[in-house]
PyMOL Python script that loads the backbone (N, CA, C, O; Angstrom):
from pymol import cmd

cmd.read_pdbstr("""\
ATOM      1  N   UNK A   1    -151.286 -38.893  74.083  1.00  0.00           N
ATOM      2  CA  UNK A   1    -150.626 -39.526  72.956  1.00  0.00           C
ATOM      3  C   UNK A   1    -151.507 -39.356  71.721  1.00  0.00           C
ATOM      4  O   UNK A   1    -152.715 -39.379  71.957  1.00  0.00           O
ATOM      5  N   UNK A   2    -151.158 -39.199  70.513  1.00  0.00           N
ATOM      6  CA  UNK A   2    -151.116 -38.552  69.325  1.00  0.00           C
ATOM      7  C   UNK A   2    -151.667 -39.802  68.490  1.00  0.00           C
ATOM      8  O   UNK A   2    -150.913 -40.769  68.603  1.00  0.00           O
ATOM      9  N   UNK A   3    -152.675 -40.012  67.761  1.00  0.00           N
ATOM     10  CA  UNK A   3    -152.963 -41.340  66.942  1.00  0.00           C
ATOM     11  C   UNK A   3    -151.394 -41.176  66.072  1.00  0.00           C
ATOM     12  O   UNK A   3    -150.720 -42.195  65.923  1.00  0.00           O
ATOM     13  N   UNK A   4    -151.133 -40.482  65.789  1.00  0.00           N
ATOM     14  CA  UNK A   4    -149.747 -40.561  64.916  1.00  0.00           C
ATOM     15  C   UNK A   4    -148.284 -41.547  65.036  1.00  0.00           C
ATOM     16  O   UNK A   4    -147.496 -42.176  64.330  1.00  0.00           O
ATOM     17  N   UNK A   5    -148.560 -41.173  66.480  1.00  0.00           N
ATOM     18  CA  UNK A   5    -147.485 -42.039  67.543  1.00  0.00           C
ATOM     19  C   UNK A   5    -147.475 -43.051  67.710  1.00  0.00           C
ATOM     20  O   UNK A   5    -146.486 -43.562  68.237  1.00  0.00           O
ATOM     21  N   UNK A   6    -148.805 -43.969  67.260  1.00  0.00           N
ATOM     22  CA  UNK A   6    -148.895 -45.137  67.668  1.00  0.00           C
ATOM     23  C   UNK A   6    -148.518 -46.429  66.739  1.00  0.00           C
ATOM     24  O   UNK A   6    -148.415 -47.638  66.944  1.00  0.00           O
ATOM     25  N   UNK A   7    -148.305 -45.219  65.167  1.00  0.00           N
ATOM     26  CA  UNK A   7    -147.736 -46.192  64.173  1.00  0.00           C
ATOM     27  C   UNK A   7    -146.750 -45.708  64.043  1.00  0.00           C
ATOM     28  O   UNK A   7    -146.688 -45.916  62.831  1.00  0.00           O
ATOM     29  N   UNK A   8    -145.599 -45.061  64.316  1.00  0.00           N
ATOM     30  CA  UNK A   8    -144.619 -44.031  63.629  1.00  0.00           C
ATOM     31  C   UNK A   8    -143.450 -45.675  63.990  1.00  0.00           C
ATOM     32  O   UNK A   8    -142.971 -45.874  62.873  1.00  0.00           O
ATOM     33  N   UNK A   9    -143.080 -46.380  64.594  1.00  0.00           N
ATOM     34  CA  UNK A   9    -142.590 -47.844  65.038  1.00  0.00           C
ATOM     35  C   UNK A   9    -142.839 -48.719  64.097  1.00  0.00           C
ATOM     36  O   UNK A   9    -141.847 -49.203  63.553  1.00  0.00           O
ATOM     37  N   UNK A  10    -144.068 -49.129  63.679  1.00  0.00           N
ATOM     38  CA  UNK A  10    -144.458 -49.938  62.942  1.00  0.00           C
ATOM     39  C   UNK A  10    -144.408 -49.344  61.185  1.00  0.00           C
ATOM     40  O   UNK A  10    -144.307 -50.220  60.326  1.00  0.00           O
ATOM     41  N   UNK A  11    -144.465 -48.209  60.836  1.00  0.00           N
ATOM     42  CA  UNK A  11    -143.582 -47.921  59.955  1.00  0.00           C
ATOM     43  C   UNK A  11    -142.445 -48.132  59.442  1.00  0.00           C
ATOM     44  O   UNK A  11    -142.317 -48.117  58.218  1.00  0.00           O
ATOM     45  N   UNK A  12    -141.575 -48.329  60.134  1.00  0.00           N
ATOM     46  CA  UNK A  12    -140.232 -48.293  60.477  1.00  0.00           C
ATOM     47  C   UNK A  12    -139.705 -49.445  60.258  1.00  0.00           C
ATOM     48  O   UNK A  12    -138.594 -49.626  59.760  1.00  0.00           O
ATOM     49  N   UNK A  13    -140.723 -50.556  60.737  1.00  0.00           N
ATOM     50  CA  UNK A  13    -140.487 -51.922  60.343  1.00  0.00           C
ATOM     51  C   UNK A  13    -140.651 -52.532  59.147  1.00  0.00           C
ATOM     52  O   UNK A  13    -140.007 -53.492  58.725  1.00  0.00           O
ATOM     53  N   UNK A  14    -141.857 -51.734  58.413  1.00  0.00           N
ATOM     54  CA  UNK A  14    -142.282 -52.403  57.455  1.00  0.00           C
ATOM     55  C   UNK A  14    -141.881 -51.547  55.915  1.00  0.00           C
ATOM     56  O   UNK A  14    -142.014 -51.838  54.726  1.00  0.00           O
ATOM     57  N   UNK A  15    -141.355 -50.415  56.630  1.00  0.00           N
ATOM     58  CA  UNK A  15    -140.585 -49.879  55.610  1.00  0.00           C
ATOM     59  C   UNK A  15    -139.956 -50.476  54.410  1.00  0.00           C
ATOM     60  O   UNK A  15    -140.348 -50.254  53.265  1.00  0.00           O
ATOM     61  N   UNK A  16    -139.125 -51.119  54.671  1.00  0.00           N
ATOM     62  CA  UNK A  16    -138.180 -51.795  53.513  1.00  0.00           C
ATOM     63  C   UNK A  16    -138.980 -53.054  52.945  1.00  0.00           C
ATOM     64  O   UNK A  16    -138.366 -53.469  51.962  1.00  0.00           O
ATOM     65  N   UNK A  17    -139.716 -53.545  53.108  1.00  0.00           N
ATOM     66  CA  UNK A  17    -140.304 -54.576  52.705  1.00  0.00           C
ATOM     67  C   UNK A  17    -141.616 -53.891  51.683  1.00  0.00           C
ATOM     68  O   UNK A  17    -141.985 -54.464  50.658  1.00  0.00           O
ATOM     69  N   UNK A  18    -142.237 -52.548  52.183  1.00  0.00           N
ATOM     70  CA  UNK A  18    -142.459 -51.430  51.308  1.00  0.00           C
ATOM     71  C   UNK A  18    -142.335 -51.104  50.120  1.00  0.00           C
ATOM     72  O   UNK A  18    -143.045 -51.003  49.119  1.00  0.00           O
ATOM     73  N   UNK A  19    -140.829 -50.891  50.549  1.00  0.00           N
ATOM     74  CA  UNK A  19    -139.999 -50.025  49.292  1.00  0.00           C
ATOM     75  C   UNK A  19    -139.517 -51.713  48.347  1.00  0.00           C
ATOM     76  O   UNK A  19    -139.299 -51.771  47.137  1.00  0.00           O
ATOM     77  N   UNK A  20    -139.487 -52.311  48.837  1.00  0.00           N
ATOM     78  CA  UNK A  20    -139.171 -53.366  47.602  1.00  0.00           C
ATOM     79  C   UNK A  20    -140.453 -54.040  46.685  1.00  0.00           C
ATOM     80  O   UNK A  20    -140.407 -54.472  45.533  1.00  0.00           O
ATOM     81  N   UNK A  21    -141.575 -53.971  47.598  1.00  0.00           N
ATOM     82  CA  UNK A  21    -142.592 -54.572  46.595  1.00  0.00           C
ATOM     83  C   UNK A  21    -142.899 -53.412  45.894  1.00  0.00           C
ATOM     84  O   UNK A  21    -143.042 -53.807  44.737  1.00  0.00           O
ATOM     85  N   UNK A  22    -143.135 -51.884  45.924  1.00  0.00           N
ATOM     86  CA  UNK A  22    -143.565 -50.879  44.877  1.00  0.00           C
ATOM     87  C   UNK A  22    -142.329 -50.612  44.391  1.00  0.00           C
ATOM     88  O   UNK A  22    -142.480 -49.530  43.825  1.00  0.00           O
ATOM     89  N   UNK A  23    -140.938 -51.015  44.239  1.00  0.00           N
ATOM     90  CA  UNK A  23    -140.008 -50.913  42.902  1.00  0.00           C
ATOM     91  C   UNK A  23    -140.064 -52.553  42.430  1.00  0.00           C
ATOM     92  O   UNK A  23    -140.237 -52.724  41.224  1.00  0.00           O
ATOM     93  N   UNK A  24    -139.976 -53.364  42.994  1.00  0.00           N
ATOM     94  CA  UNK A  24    -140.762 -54.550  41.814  1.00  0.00           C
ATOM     95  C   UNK A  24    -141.720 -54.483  41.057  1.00  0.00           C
ATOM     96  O   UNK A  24    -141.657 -55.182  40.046  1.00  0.00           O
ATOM     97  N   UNK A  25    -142.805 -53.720  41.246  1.00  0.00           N
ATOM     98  CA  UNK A  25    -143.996 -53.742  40.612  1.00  0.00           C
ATOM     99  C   UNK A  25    -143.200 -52.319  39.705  1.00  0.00           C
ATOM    100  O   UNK A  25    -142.698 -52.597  38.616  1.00  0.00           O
ATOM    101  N   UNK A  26    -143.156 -51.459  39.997  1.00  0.00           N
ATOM    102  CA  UNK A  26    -142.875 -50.419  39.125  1.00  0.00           C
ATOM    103  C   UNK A  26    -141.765 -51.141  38.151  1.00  0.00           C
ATOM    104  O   UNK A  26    -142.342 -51.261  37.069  1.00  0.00           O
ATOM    105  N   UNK A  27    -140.431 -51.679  38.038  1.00  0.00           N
ATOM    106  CA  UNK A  27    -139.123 -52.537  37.796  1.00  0.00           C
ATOM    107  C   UNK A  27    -140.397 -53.697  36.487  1.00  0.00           C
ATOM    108  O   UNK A  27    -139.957 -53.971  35.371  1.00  0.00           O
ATOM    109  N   UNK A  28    -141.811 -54.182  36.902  1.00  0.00           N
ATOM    110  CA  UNK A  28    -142.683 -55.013  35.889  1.00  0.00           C
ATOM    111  C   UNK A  28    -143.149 -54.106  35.067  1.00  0.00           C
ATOM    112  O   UNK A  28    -143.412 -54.527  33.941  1.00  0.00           O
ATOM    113  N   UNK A  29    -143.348 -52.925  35.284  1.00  0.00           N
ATOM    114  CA  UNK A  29    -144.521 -52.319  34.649  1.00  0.00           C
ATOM    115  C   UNK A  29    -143.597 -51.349  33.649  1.00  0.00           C
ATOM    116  O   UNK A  29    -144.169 -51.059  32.599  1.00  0.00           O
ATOM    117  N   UNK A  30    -142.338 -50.841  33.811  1.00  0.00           N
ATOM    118  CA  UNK A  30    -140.909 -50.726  33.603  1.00  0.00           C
ATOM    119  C   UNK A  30    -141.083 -51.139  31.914  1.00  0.00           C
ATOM    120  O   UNK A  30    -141.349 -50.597  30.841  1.00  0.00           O
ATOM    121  N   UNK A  31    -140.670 -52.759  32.593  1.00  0.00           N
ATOM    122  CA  UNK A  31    -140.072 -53.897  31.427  1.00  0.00           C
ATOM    123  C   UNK A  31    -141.305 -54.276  30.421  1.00  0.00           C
ATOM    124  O   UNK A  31    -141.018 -54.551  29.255  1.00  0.00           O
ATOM    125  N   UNK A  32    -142.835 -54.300  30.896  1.00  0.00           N
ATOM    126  CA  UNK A  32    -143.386 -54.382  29.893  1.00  0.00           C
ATOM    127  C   UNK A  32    -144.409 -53.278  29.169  1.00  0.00           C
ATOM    128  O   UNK A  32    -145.395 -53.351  28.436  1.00  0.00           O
ATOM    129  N   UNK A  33    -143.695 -52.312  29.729  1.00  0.00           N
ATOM    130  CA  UNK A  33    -143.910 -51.369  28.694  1.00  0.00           C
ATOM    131  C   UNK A  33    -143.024 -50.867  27.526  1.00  0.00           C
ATOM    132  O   UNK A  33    -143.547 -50.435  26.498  1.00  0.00           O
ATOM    133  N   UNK A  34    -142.106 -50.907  27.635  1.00  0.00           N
ATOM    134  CA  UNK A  34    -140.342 -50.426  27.341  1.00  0.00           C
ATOM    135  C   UNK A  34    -139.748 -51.097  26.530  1.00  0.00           C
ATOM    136  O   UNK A  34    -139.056 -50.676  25.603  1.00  0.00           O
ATOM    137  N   UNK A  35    -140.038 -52.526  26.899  1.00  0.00           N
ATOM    138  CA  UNK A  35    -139.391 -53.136  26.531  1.00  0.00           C
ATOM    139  C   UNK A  35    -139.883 -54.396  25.406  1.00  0.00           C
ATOM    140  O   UNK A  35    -139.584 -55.553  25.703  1.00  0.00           O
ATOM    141  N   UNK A  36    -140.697 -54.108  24.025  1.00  0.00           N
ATOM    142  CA  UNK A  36    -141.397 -54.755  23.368  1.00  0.00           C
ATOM    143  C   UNK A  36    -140.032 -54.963  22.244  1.00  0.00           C
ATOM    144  O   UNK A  36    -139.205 -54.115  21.908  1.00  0.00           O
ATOM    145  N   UNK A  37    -140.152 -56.528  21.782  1.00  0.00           N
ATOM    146  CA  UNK A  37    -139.308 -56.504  20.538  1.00  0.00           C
ATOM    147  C   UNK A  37    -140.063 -56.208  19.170  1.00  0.00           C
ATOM    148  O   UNK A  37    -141.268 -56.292  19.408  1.00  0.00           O
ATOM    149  N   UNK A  38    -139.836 -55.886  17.784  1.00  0.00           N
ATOM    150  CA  UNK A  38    -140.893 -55.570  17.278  1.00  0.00           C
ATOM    151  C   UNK A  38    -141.385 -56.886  16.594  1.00  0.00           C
ATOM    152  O   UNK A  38    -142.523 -57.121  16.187  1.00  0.00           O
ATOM    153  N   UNK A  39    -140.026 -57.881  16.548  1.00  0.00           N
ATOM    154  CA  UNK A  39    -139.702 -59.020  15.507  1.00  0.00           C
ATOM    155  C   UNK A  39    -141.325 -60.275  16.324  1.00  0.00           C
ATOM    156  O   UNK A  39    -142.148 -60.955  15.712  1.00  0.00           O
ATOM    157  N   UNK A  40    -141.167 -60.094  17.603  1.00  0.00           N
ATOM    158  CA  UNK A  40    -141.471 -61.581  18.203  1.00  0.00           C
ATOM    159  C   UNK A  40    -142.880 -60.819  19.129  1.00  0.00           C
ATOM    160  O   UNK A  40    -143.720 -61.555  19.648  1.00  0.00           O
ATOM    161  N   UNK A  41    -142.983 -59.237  19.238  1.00  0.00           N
ATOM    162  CA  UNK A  41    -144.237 -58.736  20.050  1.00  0.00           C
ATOM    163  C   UNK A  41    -144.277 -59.285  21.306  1.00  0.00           C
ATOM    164  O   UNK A  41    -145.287 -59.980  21.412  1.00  0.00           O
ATOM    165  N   UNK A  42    -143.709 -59.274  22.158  1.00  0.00           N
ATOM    166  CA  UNK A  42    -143.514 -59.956  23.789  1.00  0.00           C
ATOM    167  C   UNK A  42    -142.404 -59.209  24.226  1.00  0.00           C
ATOM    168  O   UNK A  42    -141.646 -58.581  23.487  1.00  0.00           O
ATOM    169  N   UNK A  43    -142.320 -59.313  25.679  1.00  0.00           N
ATOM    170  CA  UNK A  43    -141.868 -58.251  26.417  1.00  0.00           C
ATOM    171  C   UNK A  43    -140.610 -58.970  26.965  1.00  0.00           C
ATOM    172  O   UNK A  43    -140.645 -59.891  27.782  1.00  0.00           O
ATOM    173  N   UNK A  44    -139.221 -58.303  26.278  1.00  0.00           N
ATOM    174  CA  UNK A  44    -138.075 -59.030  27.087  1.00  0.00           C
ATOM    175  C   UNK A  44    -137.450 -58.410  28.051  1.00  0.00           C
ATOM    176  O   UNK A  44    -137.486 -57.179  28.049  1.00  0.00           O
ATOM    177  N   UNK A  45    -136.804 -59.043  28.994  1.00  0.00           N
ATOM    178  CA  UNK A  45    -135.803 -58.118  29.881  1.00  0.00           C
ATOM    179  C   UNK A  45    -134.757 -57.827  29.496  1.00  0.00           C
ATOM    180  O   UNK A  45    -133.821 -58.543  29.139  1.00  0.00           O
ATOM    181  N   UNK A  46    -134.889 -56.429  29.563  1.00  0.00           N
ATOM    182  CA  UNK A  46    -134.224 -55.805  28.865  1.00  0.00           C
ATOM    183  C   UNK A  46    -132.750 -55.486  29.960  1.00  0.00           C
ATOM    184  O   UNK A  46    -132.567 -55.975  31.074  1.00  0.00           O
ATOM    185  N   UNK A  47    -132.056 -54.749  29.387  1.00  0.00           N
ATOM    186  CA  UNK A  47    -130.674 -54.329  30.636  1.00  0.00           C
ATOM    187  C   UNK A  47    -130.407 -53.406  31.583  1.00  0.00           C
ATOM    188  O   UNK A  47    -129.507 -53.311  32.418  1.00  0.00           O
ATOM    189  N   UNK A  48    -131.462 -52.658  31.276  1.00  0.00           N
ATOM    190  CA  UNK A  48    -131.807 -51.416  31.874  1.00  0.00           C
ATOM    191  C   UNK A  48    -132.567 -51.901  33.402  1.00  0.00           C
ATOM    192  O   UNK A  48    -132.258 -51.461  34.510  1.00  0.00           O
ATOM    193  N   UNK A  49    -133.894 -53.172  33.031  1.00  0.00           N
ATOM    194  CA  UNK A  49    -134.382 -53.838  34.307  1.00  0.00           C
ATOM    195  C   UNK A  49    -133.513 -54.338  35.076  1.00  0.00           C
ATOM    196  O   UNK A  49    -133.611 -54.296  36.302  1.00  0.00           O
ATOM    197  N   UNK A  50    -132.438 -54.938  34.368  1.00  0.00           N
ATOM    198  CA  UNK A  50    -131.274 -55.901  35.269  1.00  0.00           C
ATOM    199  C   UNK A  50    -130.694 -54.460  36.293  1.00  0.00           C
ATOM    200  O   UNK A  50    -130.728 -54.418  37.523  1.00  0.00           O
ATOM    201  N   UNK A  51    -130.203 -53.419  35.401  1.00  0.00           N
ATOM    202  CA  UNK A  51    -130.014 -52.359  36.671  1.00  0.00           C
ATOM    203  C   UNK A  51    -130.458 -51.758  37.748  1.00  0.00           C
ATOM    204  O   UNK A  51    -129.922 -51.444  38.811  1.00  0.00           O
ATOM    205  N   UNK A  52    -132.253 -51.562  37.021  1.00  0.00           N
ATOM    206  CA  UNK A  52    -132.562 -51.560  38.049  1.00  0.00           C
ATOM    207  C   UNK A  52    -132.731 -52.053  39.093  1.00  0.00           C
ATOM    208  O   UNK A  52    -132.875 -51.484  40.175  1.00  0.00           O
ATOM    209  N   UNK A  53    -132.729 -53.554  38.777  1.00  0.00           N
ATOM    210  CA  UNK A  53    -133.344 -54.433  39.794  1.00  0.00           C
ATOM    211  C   UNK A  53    -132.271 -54.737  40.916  1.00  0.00           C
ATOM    212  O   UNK A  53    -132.591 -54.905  42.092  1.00  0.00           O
ATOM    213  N   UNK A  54    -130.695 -54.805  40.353  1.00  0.00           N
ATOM    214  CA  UNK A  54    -129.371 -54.332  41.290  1.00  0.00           C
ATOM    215  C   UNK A  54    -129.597 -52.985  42.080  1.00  0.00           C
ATOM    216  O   UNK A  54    -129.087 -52.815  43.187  1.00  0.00           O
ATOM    217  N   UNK A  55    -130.309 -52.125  41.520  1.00  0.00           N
ATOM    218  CA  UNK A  55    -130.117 -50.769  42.580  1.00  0.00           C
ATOM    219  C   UNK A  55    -131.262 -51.005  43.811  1.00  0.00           C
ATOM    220  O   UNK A  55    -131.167 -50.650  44.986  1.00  0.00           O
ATOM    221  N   UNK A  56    -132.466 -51.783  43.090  1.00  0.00           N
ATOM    222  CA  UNK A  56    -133.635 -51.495  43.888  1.00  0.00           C
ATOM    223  C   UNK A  56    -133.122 -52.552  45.482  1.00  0.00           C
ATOM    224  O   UNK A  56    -133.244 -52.243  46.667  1.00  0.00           O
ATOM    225  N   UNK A  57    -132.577 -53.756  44.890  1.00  0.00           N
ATOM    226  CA  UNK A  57    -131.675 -54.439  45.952  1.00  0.00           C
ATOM    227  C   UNK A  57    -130.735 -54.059  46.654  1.00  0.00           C
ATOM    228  O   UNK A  57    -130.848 -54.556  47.774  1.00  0.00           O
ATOM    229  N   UNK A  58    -129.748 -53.344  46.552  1.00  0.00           N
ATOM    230  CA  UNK A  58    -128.941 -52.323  47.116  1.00  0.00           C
ATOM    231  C   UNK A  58    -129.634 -51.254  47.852  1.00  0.00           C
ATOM    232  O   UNK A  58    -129.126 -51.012  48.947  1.00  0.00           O
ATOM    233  N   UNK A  59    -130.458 -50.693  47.596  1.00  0.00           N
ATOM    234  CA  UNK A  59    -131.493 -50.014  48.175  1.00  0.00           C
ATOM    235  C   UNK A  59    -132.056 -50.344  49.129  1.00  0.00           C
ATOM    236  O   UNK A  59    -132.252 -49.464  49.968  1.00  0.00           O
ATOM    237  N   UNK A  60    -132.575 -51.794  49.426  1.00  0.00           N
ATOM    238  CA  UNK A  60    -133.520 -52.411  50.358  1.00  0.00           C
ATOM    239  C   UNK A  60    -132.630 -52.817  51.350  1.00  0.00           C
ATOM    240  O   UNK A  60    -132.947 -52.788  52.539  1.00  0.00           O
ATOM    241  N   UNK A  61    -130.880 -53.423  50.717  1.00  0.00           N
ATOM    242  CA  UNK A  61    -130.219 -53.941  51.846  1.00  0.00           C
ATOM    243  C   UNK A  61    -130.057 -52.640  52.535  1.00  0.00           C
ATOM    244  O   UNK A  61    -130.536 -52.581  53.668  1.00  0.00           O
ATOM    245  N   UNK A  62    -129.442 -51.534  52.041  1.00  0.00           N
ATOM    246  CA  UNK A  62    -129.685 -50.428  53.058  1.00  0.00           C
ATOM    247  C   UNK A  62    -130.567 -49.912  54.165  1.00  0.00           C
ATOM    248  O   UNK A  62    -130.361 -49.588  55.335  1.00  0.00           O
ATOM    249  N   UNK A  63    -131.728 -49.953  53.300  1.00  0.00           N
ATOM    250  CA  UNK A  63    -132.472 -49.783  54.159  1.00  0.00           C
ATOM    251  C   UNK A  63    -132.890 -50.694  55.839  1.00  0.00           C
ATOM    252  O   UNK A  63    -133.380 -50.313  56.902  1.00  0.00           O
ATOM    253  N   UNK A  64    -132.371 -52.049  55.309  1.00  0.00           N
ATOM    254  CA  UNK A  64    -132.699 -53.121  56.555  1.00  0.00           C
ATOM    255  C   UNK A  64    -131.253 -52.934  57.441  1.00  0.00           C
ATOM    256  O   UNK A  64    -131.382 -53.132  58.649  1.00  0.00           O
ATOM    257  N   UNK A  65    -129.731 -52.530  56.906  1.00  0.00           N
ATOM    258  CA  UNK A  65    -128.893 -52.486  57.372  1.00  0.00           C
ATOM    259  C   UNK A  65    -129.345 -51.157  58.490  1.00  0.00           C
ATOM    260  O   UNK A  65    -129.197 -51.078  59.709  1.00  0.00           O
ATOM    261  N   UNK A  66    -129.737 -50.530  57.847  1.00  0.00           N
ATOM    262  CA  UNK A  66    -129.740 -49.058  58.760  1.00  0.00           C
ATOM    263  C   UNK A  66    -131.202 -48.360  59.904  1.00  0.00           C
ATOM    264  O   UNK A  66    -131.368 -47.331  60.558  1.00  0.00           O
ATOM    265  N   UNK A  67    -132.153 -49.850  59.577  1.00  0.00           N
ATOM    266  CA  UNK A  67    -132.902 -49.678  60.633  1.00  0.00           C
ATOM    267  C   UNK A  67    -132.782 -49.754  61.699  1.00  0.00           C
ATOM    268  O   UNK A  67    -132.276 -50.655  62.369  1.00  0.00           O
ATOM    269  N   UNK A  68    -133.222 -48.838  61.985  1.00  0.00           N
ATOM    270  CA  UNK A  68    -132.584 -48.527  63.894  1.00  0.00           C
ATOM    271  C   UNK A  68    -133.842 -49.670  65.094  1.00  0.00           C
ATOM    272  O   UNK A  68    -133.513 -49.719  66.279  1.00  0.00           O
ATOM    273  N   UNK A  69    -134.886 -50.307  64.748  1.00  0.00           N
ATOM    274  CA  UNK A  69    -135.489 -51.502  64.620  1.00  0.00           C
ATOM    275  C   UNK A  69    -135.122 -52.690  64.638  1.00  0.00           C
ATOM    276  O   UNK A  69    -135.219 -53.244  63.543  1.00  0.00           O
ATOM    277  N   UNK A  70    -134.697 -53.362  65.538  1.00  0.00           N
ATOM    278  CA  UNK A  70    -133.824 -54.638  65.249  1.00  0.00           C
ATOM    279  C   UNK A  70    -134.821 -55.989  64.822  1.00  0.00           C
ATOM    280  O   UNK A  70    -134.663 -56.853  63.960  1.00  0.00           O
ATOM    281  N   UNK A  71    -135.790 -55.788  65.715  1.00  0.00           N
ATOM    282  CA  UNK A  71    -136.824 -57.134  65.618  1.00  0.00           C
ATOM    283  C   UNK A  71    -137.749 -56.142  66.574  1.00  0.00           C
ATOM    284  O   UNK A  71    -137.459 -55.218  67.334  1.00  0.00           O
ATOM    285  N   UNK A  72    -139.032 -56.783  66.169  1.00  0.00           N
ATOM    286  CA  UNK A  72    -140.461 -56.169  66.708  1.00  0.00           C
ATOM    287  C   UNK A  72    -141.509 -57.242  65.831  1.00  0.00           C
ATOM    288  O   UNK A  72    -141.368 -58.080  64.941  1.00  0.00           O
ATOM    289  N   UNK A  73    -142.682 -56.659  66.678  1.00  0.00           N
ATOM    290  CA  UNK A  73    -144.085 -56.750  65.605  1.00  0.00           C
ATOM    291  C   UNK A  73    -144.522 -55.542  65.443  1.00  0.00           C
ATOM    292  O   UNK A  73    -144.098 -54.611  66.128  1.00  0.00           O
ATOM    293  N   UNK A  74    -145.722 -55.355  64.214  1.00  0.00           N
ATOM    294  CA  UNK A  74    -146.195 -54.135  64.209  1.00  0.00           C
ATOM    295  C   UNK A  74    -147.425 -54.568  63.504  1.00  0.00           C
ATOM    296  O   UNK A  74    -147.514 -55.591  62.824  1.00  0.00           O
ATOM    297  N   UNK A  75    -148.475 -53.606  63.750  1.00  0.00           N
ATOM    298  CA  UNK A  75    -150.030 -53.677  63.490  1.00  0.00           C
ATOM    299  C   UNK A  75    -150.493 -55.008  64.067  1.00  0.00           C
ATOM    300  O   UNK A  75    -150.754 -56.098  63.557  1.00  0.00           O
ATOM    301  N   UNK A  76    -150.506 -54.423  65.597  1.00  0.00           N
ATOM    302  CA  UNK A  76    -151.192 -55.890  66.632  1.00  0.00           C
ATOM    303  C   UNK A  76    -150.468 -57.156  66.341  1.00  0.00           C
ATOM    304  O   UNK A  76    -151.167 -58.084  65.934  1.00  0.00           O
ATOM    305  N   UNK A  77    -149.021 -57.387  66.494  1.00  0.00           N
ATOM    306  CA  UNK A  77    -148.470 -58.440  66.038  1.00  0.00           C
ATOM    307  C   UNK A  77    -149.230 -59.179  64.723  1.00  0.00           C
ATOM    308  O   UNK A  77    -149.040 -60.389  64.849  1.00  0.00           O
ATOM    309  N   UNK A  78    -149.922 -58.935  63.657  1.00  0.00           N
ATOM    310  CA  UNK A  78    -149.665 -59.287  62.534  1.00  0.00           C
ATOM    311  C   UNK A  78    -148.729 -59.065  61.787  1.00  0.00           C
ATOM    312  O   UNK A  78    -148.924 -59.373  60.612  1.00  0.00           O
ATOM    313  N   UNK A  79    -147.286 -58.422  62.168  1.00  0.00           N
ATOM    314  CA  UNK A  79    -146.195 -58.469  61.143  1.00  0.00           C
ATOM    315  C   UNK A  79    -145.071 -58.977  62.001  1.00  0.00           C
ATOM    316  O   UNK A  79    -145.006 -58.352  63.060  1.00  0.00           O
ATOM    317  N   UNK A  80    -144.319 -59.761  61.891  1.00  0.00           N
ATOM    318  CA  UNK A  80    -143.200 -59.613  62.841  1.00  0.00           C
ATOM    319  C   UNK A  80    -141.744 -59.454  62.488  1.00  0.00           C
ATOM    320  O   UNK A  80    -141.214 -60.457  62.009  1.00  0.00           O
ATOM    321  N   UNK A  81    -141.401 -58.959  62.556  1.00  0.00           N
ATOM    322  CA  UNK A  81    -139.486 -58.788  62.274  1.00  0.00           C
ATOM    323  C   UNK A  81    -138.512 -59.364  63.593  1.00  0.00           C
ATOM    324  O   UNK A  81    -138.540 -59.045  64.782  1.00  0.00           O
ATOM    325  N   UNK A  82    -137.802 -60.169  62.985  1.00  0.00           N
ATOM    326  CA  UNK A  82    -136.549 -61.012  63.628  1.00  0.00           C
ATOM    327  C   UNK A  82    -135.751 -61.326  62.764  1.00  0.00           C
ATOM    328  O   UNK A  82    -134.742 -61.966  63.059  1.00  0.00           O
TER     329      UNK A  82
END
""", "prot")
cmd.dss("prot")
cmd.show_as("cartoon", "prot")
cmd.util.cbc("prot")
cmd.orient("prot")
């Protein structure tokens, strides 16, 4: 067995939980760069974040809908999915 093999499961789990904290953080870094007013100098949310932040959610439910993973732990039961 392959060191590769032994996480390729636990990937799988932690996947979507993944992909939603690095498009939140990207979805912050987004809005306060982008999005400065010139009147008040502070960073508003703008409408473009609101979209994204609908796709990045749509995105994640997919991803949990279509894991073939139902419930597990992964990395020595420090993570668990149920």
């Amino acid at each position: 067995m392959t060191f590769s093999y032994l996480f390729e499961n636990n990937i799988k789990l932690v996947l979507p939980e993944i992909f939603l904290a690095c498009s939140i953080i990207s979805i912050l870094m987004f809005g306060c760069f982008t999005g400065f007013t010139k009147f008040y100098r502070y960073p508003i949310v703008s409408l473009n974040s609101g979209y994204l932040l609908v796709l990045v959610f749509i995105f994640t439910s997919f991803l949990i809908i279509n894991n073939p993973l139902v419930f597990g732990t992964a990395f020595n039961c420090c993570f668990v999915v149920d």
